[in-house]
N, C-alpha and C positions, 0 to 999 in steps of 0.2 A: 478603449483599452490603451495605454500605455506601452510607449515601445520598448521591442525586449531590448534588454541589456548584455554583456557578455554573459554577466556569472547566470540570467536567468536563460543564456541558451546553452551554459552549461548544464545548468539545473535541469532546464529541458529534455536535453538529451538521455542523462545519465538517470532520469528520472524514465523513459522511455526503455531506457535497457535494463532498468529493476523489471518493469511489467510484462516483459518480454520472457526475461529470466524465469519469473515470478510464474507467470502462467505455463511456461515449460515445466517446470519444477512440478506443478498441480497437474499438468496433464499428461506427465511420465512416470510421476512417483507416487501422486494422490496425497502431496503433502512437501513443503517446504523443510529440508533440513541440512545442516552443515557438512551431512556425508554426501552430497551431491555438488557437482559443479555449480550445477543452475543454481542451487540454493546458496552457497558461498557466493556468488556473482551477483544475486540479490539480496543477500541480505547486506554484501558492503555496499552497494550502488543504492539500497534502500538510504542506509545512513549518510553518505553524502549527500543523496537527494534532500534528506532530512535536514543537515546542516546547514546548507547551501539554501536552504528555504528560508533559515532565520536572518541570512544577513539579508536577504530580498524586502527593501521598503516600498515597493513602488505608489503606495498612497502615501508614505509618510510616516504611518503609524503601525502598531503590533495588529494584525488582524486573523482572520480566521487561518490564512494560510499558516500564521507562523504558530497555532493553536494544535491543528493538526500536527503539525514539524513534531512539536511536545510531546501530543498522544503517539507516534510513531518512534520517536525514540524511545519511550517507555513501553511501548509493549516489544520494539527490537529488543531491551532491556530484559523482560519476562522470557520471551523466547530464546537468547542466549540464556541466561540463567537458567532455562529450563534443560536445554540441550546440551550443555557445558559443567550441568552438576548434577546433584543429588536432593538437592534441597527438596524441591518435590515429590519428590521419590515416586510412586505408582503415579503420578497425575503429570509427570513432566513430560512425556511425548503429544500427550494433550494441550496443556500448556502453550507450549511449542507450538504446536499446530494454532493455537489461539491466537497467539503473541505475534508469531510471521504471518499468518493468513490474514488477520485484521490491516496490517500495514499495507496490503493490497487493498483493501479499501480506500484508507488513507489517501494511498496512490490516486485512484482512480477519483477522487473530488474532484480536486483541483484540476486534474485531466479533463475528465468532462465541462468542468467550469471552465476554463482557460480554452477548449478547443470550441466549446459554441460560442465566445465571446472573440474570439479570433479568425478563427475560419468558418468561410471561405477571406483569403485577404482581401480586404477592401470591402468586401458584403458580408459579414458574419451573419451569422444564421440567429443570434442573438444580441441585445442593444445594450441591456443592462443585467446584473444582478438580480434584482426583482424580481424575471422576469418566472411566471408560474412555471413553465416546460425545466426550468431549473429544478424546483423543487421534487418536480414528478422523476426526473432523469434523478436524485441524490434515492427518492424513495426506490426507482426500482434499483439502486443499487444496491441499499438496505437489503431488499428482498431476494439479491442475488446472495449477497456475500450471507444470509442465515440458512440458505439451503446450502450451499456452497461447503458451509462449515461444520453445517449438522451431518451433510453427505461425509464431507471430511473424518469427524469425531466417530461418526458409526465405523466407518472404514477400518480406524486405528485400530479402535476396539474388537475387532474380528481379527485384527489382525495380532493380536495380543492374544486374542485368544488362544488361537491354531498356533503360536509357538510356546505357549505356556500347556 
């Protein structure tokens, strides 16, 4: 791997206190949203993580990192729209829930990617890209975030309920 740069131990970091944020938010309120500290604290550190992603070349070329960056500003995009209007109308707490919980996904690629390829310093626990233990670590992530979100979406929903 490539040595980090400043803006990528900015990114690093701020990208560290979106997940922190991020998983307080889900494990205090059972959902990311702008009435909470944790969730304002994530959802801006999410977007800087995000932008701060695109100017990062360290191969040279657009790659999946700055794909991601994309997908995460656009669903930051759905989940503020959802939380900030009306458009939606009965589906935007859902929405929301969709738009910000997926960006923790997001988060968590490159995290996992970046920390087996880096650490431990000087012996990473991974060599390349390629390697399969990657793809297994991205699927059980998959597998995390659709229970994750379905636990999520049931939760809303009961909770819709009992105040309606």
């Amino acid at each position: 791997m490539p040595e980090m740069i400043p803006l990528g131990w900015f990114h690093t970091i701020i990208g560290v206190t979106a997940l922190v944020s991020g998983a307080l938010a889900l494990m205090k309120y059972q959902e990311i949203t702008l009435t909470t500290r944790a969730g304002q604290i994530y959802v801006a550190a999410t977007f800087v993580t995000a932008v701060t992603a695109l100017a990062i070349f360290q191969r040279g070329v657009f790659g999946p990192g700055h794909a991601l960056a994309i997908l995460t500003l656009l669903a930051l995009f759905v989940g503020l729209l959802a939380a900030t209007t009306n458009v939606f109308r009965g589906l935007s707490r859902y929405l929301q829930a969709l738009g910000f919980s997926s960006t923790l996904l997001f988060h968590c690629i490159p995290a996992v990617t970046d920390g087996l390829l880096r650490l431990p310093v000087g012996d990473p626990l991974l060599a390349t890209l390629d390697d399969p233990v990657l793809k297994v670590c991205y699927l059980v992530l998959l597998l995390l975030f659709l229970v994750g979100i379905t636990l999520q979406l049931r939760w809303i929903h009961r909770e819709q309920g009992r105040s309606a």
